[in-house]
MDAnalysis code that builds the backbone (N, CA, C; Angstrom):
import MDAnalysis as mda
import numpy as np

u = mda.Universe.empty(627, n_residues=209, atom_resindex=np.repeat(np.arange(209), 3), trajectory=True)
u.add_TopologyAttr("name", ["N", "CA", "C"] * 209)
u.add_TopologyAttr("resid", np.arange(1, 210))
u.add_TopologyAttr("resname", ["UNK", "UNK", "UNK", "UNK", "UNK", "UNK", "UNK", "UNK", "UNK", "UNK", "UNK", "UNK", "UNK", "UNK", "UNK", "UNK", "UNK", "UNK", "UNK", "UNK", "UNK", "UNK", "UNK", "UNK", "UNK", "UNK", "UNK", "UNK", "UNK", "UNK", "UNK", "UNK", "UNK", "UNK", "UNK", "UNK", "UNK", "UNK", "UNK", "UNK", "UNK", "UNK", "UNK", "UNK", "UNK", "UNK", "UNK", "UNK", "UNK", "UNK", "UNK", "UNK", "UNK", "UNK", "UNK", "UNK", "UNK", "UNK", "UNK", "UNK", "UNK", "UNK", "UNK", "UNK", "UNK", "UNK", "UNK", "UNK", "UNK", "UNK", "UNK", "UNK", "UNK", "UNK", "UNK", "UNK", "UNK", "UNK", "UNK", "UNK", "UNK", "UNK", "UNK", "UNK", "UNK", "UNK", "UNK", "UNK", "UNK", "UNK", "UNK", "UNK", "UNK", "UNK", "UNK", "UNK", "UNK", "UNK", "UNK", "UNK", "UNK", "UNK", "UNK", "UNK", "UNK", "UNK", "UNK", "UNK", "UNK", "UNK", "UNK", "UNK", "UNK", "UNK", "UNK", "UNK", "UNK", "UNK", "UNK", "UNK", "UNK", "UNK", "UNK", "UNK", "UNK", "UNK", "UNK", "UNK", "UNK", "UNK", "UNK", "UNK", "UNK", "UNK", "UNK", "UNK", "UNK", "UNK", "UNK", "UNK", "UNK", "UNK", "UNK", "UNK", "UNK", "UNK", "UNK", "UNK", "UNK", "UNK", "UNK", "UNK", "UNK", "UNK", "UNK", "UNK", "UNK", "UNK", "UNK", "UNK", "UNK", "UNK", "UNK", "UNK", "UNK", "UNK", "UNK", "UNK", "UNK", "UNK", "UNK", "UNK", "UNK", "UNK", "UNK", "UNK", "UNK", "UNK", "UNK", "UNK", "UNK", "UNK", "UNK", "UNK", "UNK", "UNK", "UNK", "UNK", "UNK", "UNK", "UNK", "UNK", "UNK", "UNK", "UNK", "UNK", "UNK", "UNK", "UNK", "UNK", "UNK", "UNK", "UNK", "UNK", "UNK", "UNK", "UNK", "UNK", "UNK"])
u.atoms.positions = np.array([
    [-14.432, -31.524, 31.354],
    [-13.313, -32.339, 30.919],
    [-12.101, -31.467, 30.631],
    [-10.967, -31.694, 30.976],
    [-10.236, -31.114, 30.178],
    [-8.960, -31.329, 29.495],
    [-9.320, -30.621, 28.412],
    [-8.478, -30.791, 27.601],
    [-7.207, -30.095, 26.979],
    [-5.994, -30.811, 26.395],
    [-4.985, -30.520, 26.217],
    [-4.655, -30.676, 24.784],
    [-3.797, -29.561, 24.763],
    [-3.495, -29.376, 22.953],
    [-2.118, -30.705, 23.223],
    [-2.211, -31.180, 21.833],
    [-0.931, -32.349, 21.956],
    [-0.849, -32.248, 20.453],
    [0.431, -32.736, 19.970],
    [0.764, -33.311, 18.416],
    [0.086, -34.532, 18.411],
    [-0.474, -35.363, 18.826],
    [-0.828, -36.543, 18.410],
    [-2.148, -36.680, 17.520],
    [-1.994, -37.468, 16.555],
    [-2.726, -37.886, 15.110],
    [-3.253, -39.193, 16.033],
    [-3.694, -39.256, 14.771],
    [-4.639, -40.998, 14.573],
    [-4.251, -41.722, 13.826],
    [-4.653, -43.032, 14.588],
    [-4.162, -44.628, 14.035],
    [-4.373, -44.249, 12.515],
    [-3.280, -44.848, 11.593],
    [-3.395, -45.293, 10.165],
    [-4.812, -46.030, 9.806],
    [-6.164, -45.399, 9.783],
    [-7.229, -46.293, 9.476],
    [-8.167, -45.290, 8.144],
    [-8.662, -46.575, 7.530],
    [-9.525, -45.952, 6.173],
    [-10.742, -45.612, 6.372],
    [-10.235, -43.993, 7.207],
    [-11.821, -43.656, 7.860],
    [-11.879, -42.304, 7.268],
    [-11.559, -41.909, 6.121],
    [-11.833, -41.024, 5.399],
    [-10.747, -39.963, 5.530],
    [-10.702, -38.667, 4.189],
    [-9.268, -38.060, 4.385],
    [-9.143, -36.895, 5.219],
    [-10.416, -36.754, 6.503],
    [-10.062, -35.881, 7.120],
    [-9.013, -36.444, 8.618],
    [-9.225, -37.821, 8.580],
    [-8.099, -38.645, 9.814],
    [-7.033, -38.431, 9.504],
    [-5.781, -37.767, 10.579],
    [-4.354, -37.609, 10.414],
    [-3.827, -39.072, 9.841],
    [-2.562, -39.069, 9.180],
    [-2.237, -40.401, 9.684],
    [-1.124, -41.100, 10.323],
    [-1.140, -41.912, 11.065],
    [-0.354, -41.867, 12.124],
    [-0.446, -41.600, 13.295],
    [0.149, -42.274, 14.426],
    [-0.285, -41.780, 15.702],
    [0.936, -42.355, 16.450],
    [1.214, -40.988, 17.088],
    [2.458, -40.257, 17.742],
    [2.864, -41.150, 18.912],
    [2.019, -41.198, 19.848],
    [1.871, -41.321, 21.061],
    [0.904, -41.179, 22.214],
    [0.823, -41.681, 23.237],
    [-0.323, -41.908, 23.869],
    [-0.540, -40.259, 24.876],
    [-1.373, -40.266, 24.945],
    [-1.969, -38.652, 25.129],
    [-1.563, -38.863, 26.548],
    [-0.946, -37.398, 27.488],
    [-0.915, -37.625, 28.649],
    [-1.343, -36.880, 29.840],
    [-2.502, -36.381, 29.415],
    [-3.227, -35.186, 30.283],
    [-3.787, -36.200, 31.685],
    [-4.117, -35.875, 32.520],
    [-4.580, -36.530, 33.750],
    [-5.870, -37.316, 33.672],
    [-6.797, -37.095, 32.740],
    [-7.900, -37.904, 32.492],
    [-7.791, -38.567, 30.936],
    [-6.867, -37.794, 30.189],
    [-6.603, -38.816, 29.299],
    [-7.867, -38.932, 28.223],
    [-7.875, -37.530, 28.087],
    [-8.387, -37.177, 27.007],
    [-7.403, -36.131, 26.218],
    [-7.706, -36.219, 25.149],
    [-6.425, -35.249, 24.472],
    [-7.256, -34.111, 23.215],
    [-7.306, -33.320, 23.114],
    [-7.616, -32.276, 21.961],
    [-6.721, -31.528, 21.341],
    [-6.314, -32.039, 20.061],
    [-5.458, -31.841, 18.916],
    [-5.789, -30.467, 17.607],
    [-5.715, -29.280, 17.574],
    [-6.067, -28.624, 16.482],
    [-5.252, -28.980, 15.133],
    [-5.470, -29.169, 13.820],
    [-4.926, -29.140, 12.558],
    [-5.051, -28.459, 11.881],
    [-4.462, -28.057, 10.850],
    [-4.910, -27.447, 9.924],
    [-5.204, -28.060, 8.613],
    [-5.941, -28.163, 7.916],
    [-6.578, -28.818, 6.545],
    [-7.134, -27.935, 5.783],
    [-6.319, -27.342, 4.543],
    [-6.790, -26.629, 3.421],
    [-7.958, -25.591, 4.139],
    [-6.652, -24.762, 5.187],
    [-7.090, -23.496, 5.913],
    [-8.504, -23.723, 6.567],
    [-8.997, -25.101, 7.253],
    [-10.097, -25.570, 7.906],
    [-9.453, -25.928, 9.418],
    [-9.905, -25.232, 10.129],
    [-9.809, -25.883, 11.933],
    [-10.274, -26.982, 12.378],
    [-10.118, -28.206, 12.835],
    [-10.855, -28.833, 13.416],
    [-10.056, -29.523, 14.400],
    [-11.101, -29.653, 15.215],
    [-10.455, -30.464, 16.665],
    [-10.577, -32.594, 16.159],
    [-9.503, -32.936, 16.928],
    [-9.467, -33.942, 16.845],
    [-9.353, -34.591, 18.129],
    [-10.223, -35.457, 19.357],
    [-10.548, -36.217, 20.440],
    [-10.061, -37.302, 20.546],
    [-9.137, -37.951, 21.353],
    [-8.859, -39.069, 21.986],
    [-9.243, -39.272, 22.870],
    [-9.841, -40.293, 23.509],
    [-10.447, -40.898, 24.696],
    [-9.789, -41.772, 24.819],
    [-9.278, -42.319, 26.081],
    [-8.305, -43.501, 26.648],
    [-8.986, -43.919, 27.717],
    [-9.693, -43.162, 28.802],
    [-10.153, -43.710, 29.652],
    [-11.820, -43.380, 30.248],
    [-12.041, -43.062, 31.029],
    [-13.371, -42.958, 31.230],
    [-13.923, -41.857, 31.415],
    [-15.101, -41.470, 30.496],
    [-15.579, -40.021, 31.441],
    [-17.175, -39.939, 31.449],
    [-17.556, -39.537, 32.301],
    [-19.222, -39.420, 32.492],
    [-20.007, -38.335, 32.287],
    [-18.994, -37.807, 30.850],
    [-20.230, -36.035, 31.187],
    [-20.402, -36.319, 29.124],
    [-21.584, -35.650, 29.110],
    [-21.368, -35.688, 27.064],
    [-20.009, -34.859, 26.330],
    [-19.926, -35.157, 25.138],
    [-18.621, -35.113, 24.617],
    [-19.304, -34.143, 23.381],
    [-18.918, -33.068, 23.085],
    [-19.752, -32.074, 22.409],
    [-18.980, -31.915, 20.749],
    [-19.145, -31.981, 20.052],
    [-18.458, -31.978, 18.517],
    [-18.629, -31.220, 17.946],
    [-18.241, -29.963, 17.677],
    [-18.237, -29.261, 16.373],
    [-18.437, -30.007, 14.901],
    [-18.631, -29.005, 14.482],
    [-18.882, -29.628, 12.585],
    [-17.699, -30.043, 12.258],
    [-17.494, -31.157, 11.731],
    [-15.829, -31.301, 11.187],
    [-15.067, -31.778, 12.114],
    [-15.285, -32.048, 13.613],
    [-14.588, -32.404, 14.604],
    [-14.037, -33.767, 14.179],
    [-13.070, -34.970, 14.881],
    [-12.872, -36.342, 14.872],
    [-12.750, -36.614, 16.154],
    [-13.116, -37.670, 16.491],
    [-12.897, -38.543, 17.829],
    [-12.350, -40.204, 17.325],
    [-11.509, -40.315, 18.723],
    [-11.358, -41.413, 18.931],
    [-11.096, -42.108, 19.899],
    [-12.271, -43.601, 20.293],
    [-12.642, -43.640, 21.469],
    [-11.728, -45.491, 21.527],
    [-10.430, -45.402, 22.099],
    [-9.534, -46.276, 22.249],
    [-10.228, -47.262, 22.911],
    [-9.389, -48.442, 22.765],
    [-10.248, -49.458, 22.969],
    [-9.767, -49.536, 24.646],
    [-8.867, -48.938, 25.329],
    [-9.222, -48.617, 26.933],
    [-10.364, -47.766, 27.449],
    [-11.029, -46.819, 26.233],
    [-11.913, -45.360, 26.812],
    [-13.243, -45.598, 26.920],
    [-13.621, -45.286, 27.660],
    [-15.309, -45.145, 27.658],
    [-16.015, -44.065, 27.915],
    [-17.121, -43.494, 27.090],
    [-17.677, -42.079, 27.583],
    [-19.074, -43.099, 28.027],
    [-19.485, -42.580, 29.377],
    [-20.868, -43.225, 29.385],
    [-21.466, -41.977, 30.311],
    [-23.098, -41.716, 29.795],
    [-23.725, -40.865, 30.794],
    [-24.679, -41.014, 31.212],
    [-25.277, -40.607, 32.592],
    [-26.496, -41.407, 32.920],
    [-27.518, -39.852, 32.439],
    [-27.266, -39.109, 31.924],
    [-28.110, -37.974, 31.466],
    [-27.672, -37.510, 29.976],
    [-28.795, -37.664, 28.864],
    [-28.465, -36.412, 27.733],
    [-27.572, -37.974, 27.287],
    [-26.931, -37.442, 25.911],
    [-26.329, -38.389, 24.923],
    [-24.978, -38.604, 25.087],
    [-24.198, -39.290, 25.197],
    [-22.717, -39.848, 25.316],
    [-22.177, -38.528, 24.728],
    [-22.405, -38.548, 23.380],
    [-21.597, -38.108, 22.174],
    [-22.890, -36.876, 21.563],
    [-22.065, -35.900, 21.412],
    [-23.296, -35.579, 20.126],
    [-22.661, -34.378, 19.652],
    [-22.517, -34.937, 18.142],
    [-21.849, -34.024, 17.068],
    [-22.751, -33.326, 16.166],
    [-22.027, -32.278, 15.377],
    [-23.028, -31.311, 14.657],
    [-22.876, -31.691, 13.264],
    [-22.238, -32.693, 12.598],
    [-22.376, -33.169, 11.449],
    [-20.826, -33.151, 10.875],
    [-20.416, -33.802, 9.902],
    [-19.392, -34.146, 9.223],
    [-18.053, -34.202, 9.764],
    [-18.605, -35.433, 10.724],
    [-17.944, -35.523, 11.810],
    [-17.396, -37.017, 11.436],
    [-15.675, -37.308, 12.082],
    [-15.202, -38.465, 12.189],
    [-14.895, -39.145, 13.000],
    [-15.794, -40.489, 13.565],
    [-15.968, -41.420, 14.706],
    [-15.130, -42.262, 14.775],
    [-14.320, -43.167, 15.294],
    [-13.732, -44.503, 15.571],
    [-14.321, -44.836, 16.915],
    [-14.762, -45.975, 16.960],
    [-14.682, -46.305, 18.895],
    [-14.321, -47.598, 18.570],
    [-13.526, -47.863, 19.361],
    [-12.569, -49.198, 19.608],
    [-13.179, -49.237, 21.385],
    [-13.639, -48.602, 21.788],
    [-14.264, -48.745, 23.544],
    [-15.697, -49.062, 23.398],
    [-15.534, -48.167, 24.446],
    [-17.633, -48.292, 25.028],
    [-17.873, -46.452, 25.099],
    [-19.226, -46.753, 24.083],
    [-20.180, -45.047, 23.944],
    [-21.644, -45.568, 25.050],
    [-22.173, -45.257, 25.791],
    [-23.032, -45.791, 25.962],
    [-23.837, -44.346, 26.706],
    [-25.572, -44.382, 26.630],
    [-26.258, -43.434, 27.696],
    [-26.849, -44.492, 28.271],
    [-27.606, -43.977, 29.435],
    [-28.636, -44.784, 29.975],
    [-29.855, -43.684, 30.104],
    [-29.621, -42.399, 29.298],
    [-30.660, -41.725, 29.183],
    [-31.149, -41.969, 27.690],
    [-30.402, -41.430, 26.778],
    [-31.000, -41.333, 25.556],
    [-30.406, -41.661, 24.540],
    [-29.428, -41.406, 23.775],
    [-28.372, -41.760, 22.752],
    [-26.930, -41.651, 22.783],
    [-26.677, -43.049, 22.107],
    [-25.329, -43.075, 22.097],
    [-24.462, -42.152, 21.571],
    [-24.589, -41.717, 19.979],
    [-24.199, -41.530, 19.087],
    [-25.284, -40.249, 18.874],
    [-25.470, -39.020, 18.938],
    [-26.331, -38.462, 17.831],
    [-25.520, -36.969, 16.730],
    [-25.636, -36.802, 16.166],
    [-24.960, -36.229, 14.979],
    [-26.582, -35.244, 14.653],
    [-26.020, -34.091, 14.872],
    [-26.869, -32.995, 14.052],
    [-27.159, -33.031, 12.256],
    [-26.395, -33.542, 11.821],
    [-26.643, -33.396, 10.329],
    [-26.311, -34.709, 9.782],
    [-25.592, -35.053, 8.623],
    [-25.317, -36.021, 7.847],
    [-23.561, -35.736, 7.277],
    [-23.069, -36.523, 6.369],
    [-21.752, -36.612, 5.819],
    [-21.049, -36.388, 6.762],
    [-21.372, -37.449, 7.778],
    [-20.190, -38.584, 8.869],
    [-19.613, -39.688, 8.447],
    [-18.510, -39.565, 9.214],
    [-18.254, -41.391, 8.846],
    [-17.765, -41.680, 10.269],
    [-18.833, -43.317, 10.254],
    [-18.523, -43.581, 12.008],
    [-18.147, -44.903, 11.716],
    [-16.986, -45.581, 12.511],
    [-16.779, -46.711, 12.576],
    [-16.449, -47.335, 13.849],
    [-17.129, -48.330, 13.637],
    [-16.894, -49.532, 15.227],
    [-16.249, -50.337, 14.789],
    [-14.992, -50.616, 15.489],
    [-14.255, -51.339, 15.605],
    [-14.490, -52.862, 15.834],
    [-13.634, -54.226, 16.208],
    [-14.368, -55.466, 16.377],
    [-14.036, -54.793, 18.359],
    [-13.853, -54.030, 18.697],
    [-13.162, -54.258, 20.302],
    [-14.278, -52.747, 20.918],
    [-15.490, -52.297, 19.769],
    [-16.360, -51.603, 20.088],
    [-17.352, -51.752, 20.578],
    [-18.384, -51.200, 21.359],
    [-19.675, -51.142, 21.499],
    [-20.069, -49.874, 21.572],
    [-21.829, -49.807, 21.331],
    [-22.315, -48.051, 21.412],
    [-23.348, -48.864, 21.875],
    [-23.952, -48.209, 22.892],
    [-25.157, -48.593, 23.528],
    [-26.157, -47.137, 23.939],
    [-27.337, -46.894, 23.484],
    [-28.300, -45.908, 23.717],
    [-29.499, -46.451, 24.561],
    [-30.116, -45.661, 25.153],
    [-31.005, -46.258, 25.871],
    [-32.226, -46.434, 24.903],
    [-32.138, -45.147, 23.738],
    [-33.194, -44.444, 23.127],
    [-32.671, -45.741, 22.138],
    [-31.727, -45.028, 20.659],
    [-31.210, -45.275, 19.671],
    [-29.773, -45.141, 19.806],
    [-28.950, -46.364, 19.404],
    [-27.542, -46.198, 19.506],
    [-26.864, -45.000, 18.998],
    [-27.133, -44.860, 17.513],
    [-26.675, -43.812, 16.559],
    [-27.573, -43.328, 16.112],
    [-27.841, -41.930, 16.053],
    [-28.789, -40.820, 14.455],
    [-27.593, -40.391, 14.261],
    [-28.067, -39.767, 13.003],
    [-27.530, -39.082, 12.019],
    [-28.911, -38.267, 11.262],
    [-29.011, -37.392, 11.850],
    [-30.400, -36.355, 10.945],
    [-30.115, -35.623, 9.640],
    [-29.128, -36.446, 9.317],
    [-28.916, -36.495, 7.772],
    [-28.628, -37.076, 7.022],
    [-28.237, -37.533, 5.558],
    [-27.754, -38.426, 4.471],
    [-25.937, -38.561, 4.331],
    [-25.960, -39.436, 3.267],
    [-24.398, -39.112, 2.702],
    [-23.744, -39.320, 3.696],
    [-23.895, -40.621, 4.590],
    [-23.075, -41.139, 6.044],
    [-22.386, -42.081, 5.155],
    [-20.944, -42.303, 6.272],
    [-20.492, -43.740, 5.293],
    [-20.446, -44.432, 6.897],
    [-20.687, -45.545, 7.102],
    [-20.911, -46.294, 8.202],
    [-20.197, -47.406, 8.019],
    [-19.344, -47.976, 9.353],
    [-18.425, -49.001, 9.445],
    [-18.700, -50.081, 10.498],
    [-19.405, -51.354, 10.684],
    [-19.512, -51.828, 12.103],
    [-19.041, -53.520, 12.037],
    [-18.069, -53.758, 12.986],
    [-17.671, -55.107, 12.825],
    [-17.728, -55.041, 14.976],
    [-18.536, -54.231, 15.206],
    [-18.064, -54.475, 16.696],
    [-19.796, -54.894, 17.581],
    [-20.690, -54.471, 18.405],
    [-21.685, -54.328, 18.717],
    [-22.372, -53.164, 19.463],
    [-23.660, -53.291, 18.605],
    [-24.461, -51.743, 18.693],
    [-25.987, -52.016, 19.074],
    [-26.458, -51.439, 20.006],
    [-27.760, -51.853, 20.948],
    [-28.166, -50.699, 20.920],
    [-30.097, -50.593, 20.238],
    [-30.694, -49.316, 20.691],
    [-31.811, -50.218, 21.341],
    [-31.514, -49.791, 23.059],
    [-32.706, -49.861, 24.262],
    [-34.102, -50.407, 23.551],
    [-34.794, -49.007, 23.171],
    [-35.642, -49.128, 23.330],
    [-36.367, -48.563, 22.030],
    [-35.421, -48.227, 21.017],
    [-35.908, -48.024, 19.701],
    [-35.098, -48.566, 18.761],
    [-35.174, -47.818, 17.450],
    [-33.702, -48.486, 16.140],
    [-32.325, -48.296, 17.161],
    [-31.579, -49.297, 16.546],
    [-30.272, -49.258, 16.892],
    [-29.457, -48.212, 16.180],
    [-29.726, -48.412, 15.117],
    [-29.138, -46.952, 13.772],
    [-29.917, -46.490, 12.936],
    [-29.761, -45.162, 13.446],
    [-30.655, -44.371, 12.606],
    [-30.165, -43.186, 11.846],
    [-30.464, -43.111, 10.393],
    [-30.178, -42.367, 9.269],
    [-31.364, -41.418, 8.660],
    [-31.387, -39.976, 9.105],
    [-32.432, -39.613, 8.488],
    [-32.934, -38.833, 7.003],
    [-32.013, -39.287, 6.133],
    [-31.761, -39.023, 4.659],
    [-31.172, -39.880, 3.892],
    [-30.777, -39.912, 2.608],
    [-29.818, -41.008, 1.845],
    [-28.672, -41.046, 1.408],
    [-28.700, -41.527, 0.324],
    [-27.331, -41.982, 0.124],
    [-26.300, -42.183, 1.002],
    [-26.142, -43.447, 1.794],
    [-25.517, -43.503, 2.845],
    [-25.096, -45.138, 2.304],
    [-23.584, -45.496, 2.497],
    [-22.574, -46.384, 2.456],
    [-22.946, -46.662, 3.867],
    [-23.546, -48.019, 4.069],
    [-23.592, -48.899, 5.328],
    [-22.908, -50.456, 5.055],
    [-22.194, -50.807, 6.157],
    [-21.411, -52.394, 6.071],
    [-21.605, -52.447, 7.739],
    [-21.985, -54.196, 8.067],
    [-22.011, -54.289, 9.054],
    [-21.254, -55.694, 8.946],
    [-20.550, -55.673, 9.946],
    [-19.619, -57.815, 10.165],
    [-19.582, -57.761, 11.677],
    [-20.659, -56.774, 12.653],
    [-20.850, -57.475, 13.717],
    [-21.844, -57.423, 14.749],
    [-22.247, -56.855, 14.646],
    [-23.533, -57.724, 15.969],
    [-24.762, -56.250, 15.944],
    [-25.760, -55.924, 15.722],
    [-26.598, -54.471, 15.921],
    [-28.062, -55.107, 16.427],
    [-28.031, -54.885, 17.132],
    [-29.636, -54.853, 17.874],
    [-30.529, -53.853, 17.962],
    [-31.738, -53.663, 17.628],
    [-32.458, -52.379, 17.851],
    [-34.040, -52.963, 18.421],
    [-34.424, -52.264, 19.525],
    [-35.796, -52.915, 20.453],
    [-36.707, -52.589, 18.754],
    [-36.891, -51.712, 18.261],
    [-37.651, -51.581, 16.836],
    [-36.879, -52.131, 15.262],
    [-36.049, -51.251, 14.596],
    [-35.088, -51.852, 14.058],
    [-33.766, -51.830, 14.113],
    [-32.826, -52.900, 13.721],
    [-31.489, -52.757, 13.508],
    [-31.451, -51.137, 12.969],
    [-31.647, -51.422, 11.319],
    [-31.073, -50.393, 10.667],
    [-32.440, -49.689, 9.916],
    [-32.320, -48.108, 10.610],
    [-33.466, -47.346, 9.641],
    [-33.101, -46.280, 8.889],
    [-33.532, -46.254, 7.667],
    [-32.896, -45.118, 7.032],
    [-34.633, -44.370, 6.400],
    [-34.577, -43.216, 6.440],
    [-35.859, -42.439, 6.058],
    [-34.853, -41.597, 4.764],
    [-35.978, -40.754, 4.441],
    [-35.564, -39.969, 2.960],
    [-35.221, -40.578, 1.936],
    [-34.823, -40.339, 1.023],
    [-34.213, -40.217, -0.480],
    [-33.520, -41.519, -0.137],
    [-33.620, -42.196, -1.310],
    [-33.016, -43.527, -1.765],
    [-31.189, -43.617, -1.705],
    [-31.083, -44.288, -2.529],
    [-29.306, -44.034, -3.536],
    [-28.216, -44.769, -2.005],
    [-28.952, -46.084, -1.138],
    [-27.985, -46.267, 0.050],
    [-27.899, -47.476, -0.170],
    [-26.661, -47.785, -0.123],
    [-25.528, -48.938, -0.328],
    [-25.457, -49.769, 0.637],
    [-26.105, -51.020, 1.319],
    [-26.059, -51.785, 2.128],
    [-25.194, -52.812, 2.118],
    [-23.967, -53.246, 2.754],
    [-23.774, -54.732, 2.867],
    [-23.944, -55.613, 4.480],
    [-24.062, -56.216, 4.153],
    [-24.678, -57.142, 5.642],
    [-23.569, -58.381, 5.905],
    [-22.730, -58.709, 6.428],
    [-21.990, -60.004, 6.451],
    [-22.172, -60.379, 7.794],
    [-23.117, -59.927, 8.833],
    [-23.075, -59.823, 10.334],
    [-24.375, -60.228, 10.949],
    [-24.928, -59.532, 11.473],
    [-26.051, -59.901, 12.331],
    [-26.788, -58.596, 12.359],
    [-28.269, -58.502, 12.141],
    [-28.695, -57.268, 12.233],
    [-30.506, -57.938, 12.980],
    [-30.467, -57.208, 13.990],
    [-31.762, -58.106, 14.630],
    [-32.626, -56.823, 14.932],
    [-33.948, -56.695, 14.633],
    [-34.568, -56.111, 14.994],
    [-35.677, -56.971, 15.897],
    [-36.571, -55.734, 16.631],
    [-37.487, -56.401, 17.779],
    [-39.002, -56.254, 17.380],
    [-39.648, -55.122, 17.408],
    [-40.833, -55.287, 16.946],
    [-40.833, -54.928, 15.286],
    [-40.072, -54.597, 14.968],
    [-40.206, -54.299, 13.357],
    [-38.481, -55.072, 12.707],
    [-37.913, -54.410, 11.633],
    [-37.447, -55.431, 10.694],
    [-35.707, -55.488, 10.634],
    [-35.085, -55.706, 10.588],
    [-33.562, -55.944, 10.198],
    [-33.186, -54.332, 9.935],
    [-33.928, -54.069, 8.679],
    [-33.785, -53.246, 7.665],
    [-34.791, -52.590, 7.529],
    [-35.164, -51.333, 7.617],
    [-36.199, -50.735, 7.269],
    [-35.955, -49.730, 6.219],
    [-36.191, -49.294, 5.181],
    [-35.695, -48.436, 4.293],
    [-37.161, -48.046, 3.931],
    [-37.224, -46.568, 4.085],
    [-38.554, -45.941, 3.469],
    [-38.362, -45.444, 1.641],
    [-37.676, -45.833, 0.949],
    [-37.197, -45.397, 0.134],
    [-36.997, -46.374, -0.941],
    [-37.271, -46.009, -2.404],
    [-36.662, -47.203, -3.211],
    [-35.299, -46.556, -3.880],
    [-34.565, -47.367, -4.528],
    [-33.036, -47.557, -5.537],
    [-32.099, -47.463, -4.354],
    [-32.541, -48.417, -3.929],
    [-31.453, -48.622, -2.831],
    [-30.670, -50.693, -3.476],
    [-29.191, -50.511, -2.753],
    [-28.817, -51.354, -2.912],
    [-28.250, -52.458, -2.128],
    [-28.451, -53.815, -1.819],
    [-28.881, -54.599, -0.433],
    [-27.886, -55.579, -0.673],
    [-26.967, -56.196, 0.260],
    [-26.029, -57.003, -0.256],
    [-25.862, -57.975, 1.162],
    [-26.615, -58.910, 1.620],
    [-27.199, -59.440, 2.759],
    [-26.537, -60.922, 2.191],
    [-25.231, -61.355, 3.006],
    [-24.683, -62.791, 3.037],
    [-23.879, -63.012, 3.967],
])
């Protein structure tokens, strides 16, 4: 892929205080992907725009941000769409999708990913992991895992809200480890051979209407 240094930030959205705010203008490299460096309290991180389509995985540093416009689509028929190394910041307003294995996977925990209502993430495996805790999770759009959980969390304390559509062939939503995770549900959460909600954990808090 390649990519181009540009001034351009990100949409004004409450996706935590490592998102610029504001957004400049539309990125204009030939595939229309854009890579932005910042600086934040002497921290590097790259920041990703996606506008249009690309078919190879999208690789994330720790601390990286993406954002996958509601024209962009990363889809791959090998290996995972996306896959970040943890404390990483997601938007997709497009389409994430594999037809090998995962949509979404994140090396560690203390992400924050949000789907938009004009999103989808589709995995063949599991839409989203996160092989760690302390996620804050955003979904008003739709999220399909193939052939296992749709979202998967593998530690706690994790801020989850869903207002739109998650399917998982096993469950919607699984979270393993340590308790202390904040659920609200205003949406649809369907699991296939097992449950909505699976939480291995107790002092958790469930807010399902």
């Amino acid at each position: 892929l390649l990519l181009q240094a540009s001034s351009c930030g990100f949409p004004s959205l409450p996706l935590g205080p490592r998102l610029l705010a504001g957004w400049d203008r539309e990125p204009h490299s030939p595939n229309q992907l854009t890579e932005v460096f910042v600086t934040e309290q002497d921290h590097r991180m790259a920041a990703f725009v996606a506008s249009a389509r690309f078919t190879t995985t999208l690789n994330l540093n720790f601390g990286d941000s993406l954002w996958v416009t509601n024209t962009g689509t990363i889809f791959t028929e090998s290996g995972n769409a996306v896959s970040g190394a943890g404390a990483d910041v997601i938007l997709v307003a497009g389409f994430v999708m594999s037809n090998a294995a995962t949509g979404i996977s994140l090396g560690a925990g203390s992400n924050v990913i949000s789907v938009s209502e004009t999103g989808f993430v589709y995995g063949q495996t599991t839409a989203i992991v996160a092989n760690g805790g302390n996620n804050v999770f955003t979904n008003v759009g739709g999220i399909i895992g193939r052939t296992s959980d749709a979202v998967a969390f593998q530690n706690g304390s994790n801020t989850f809200s869903n207002g739109g559509v998650i399917i998982g062939a096993a469950h919607a939503l699984s979270i393993a480890g340590t308790g202390g995770n904040t659920i609200t549900n205003y949406g649809s959460l369907q699991g296939g051979t097992g449950d909505g909600i699976s939480i291995t954990s107790d002092n958790n808090s469930i807010n399902n209407s």
